[in-house]
N, C-alpha and C positions, 0 to 999 in steps of 0.2 A: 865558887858559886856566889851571886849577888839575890839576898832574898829582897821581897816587897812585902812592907805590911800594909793590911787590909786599910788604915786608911789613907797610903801612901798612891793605890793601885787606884781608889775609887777618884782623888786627885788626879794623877795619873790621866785616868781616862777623861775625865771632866778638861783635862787642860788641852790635851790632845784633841780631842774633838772638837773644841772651842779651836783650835790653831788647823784646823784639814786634816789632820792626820788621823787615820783610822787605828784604832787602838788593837783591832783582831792580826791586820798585816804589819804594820811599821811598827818601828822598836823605839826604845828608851838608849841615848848614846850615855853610856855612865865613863870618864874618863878621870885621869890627874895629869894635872899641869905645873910647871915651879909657879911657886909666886905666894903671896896670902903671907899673915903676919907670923905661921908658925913653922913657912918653907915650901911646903905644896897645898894645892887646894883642889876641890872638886870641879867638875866639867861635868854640867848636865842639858843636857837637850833631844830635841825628837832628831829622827831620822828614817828614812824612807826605805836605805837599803846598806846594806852590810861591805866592806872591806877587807881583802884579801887579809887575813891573820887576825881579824876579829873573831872574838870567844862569843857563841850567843847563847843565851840562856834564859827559860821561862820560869818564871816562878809569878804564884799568884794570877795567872791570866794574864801578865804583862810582859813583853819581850824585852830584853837588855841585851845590847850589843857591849861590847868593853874590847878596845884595842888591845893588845900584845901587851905590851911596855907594862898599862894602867894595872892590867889583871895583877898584878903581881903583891900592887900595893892595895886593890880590893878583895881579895881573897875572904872570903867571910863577912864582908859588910852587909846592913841591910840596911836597905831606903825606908828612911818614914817620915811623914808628914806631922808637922806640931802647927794648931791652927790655935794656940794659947795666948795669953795674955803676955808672956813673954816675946812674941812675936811667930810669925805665921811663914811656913816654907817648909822645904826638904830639908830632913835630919839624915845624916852617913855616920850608923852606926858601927864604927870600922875599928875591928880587933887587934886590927895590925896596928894602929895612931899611939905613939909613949905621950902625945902632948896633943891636942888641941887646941884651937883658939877661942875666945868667950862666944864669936859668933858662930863658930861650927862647920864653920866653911873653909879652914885648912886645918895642915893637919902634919905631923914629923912623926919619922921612925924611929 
């Protein structure tokens, strides 16, 4: 399961509804891709409707869709938003990661 923290979800909705997407029907696509400077990185965007072998799951009021493949290496992550002085975005706090990178946007087993 992928959680959302509360101020990840209120993001979340603010961004969605700013882009069309209705935040009560359409979902969060949380995915992993190769690439990024520590092997894979994260894949985040809206989406309207769900694909044969996607995992979906609510947490928080927010719906996340996650492909087959990604599930594997998000298992216990949770999405949260840092709007700090360090710099402002989605954080993947991901249990599975031996290595991140400074910017938090990839990630190694």
């Amino acid at each position: 399961m992928i959680k959302v923290s509360e101020t990840a979800k209120k993001k979340v909705i603010e961004l969605m509804q700013e882009d069309g997407y209705n935040p009560s029907t359409d979902f969060v696509r949380v995915g992993v891709k190769s690439g990024g400077c520590s092997g894979l990185s994260y894949d985040l965007k809206f989406d309207k409707e769900n694909q044969e072998g996607d995992k979906v799951f609510v947490d928080n009021e927010v719906k996340i869709i996650v492909d087959k493949k990604s599930f594997l290496y998000l298992i216990g992550t949770t999405l949260e938003y840092s709007g700090g002085l360090n710099g402002t975005g989605f954080v993947f706090n991901n249990p599975n990661a031996n290595r991140t990178c400074g910017c938090g946007e990839s990630f190694s087993l």
